[in-house]
C-alpha positions as CSV (number, residue, x, y, z in Angstrom):
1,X,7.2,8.1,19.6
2,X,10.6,8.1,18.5
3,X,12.0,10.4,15.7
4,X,14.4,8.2,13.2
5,X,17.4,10.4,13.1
6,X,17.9,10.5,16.6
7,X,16.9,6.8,17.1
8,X,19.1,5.7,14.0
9,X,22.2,7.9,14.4
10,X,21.3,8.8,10.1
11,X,20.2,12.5,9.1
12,X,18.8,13.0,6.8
13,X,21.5,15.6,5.4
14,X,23.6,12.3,5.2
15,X,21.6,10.7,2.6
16,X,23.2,12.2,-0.5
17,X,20.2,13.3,-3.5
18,X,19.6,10.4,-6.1
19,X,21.4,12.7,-8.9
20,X,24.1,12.1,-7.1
21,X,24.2,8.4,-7.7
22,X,23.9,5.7,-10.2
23,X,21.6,3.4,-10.3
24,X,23.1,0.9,-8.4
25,X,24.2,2.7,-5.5
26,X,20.2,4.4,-5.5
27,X,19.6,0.5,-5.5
28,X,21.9,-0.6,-2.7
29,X,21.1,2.3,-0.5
30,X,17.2,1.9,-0.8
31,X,16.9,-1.7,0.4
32,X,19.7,-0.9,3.1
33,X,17.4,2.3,4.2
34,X,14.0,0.3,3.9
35,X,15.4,-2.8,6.0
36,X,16.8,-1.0,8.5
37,X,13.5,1.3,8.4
38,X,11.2,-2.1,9.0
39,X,13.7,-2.4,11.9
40,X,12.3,0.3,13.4
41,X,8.5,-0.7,13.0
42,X,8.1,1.9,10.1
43,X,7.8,0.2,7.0
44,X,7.8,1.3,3.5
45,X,5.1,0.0,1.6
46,X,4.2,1.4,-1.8
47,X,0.6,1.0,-3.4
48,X,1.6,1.3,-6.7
49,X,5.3,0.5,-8.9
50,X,7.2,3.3,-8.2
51,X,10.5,3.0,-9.7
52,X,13.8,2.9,-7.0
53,X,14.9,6.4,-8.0
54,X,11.7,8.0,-6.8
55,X,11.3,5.7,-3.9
56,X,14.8,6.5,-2.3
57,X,14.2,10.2,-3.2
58,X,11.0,10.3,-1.4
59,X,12.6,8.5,1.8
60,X,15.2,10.6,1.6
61,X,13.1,14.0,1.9
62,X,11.0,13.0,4.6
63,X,13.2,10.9,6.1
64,X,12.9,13.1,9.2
65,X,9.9,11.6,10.7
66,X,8.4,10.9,14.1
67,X,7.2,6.8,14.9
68,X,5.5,4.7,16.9
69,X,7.3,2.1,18.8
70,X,5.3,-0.7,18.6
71,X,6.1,-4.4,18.7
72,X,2.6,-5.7,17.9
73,X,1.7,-3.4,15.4
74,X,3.1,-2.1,12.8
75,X,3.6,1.4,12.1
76,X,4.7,2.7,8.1
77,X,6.5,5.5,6.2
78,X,4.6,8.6,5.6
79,X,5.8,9.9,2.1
80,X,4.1,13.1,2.3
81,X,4.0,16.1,4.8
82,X,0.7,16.4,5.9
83,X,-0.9,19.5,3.9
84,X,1.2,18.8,0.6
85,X,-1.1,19.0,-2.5
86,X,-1.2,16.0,-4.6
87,X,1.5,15.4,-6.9
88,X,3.7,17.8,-5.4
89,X,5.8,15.5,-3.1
90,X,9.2,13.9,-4.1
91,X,6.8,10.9,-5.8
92,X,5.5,13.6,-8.3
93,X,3.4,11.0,-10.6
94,X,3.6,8.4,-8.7
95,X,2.3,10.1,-5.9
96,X,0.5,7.7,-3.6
97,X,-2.4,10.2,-2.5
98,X,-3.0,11.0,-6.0
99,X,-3.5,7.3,-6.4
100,X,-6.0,7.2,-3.6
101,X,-7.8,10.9,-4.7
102,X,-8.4,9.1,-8.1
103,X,-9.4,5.9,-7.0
104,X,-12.4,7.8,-4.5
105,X,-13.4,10.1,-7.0
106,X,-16.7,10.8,-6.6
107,X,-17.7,8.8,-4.5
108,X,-20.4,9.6,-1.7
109,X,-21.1,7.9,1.1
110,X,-24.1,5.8,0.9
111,X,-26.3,2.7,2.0
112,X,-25.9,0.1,-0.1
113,X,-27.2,-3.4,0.8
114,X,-24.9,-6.5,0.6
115,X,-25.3,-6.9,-3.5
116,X,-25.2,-3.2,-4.4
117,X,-22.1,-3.2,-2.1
118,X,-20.4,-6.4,-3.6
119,X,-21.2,-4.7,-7.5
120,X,-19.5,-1.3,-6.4
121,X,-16.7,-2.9,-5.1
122,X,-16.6,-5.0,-7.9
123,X,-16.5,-2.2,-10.3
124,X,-13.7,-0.1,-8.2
125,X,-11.4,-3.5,-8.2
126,X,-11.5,-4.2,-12.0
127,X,-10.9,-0.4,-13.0
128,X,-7.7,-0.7,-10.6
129,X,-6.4,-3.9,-11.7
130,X,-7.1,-2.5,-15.2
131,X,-5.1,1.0,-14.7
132,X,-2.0,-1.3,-12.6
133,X,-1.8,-4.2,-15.0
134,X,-3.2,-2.6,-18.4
135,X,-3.9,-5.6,-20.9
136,X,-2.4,-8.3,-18.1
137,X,-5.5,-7.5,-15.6
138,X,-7.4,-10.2,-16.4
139,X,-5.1,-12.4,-14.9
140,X,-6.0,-10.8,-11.5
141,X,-9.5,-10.6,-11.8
142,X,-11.2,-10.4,-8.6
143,X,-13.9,-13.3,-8.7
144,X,-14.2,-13.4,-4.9
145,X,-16.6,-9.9,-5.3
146,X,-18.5,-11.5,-9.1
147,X,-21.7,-13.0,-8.0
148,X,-21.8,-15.3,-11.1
149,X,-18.9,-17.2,-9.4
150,X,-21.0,-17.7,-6.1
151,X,-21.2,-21.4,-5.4
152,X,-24.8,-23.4,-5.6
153,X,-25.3,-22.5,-2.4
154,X,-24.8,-18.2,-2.8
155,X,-21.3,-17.9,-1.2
156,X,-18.7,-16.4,-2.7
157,X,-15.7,-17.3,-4.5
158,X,-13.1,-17.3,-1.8
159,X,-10.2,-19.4,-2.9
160,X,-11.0,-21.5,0.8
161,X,-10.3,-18.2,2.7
162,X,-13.6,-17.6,4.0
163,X,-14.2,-15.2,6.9
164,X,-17.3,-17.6,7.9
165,X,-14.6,-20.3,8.9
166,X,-15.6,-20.1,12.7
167,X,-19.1,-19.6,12.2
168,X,-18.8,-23.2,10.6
169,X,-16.8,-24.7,13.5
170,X,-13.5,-24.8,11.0
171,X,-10.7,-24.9,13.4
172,X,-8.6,-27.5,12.0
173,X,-5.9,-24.6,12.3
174,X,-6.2,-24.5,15.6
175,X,-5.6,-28.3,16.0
C-alpha cells in the first residue's frame, strides 16, 4: 500500500477548492489529477454522469487515500470515507452509494433458478437504463437478458460474446 500524497509529492492542501476556479481550470486540473491517478493503479471511474465540478471536488477531499500497488490489477478511487451516510460526501446527489442503495432496494437474497434470475435481472437493467437515459433508454435496451430474443435453439442474445465460446471449441482467437 502506498498513500498518494507521499507517493505523488501532491497534498491534498495543494489542490485549491473548485470555487476557486473556473470552469476550465476545474476542467484542466481533473483530467491532469485522474491521469496521473490511473498512473498509480487507482482509477477514477464514475457509475453515473457526475458533472466535472463535483468530480474534481470529490477527488480533491479524499484525495488523501491509501492504494494498492498492483500491476495486474487494478485498484480505483474511493469517493467516500468509509462510515459516511449517503448523500453526505462531496458528490451530494450524485453520490455513488446512493446510486447503489437505490438500485438494491429491497432486495433479499433468494434462490431463483436460471429464468426467474434472467427476468429479475431483466427488470433491475431496464429500470436503470430508464432512470440514466430517461426517454433515450430504449436505445440501450438490454436484449442479451429478454428471453423473447433467445435464438431457435434457447440461447441468448449475446451480440457473438458468448461465455459458452470454449465449451464449443471457439478458439479462433487463440489462433
Amino acid at each position: 500500500m502506498r498513500n498518494i500524497p507521499a507517493w505523488t509529492g501532491i497534498h491534498p492542501e495543494m489542490l485549491p477548492p473548485s470555487e476557486m476556479l473556473n470552469d476550465e481550470q476545474v476542467k484542466a486540473i481533473l483530467k491532469s489529477l485522474v491521469g496521473l491517478l490511473a498512473a498509480c493503479n487507482c482509477h477514477v471511474v464514475f457509475q453515473t454522469e457526475v458533472p466535472e465540478r463535483f468530480q474534481y471536488e470529490t477527488i480533491r477531499q479524499n484525495f488523501d487515500q491509501d492504494v494498492r500497488v498492483y500491476e495486474w490489477n487494478d485498484g480505483f478511487f474511493e469517493f467516500c470515507k468509509t462510515g459516511t451516510p449517503s448523500k453526505t460526501c462531496a458528490l451530494g446527489e450524485h453520490c455513488q452509494c446512493a446510486f447503489f442503495g437505490e438500485l438494491f432496494e429491497g432486495m433479499i437474497e433468494e434462490d431463483l433458478s436460471p429464468e426467474e434470475e434472467r427476468a429479475r435481472d431483466l427488470e433491475f437493467e431496464v429500470r436503470h437504463i430508464q432512470k440514466k437515459y430517461g426517454d433515450e433508454w430504449m436505445k440501450y435496451y438490454p436484449y442479451h437478458l429478454d428471453k423473447d430474443y433467445d435464438d431457435e435453439y434457447g440461447n441468448p442474445h449475446d451480440y457473438g460474446m458468448g461465455s459458452n465460446d470454449e465449451e464449443e471449441g471457439d478458439d479462433w482467437w487463440r489462433k
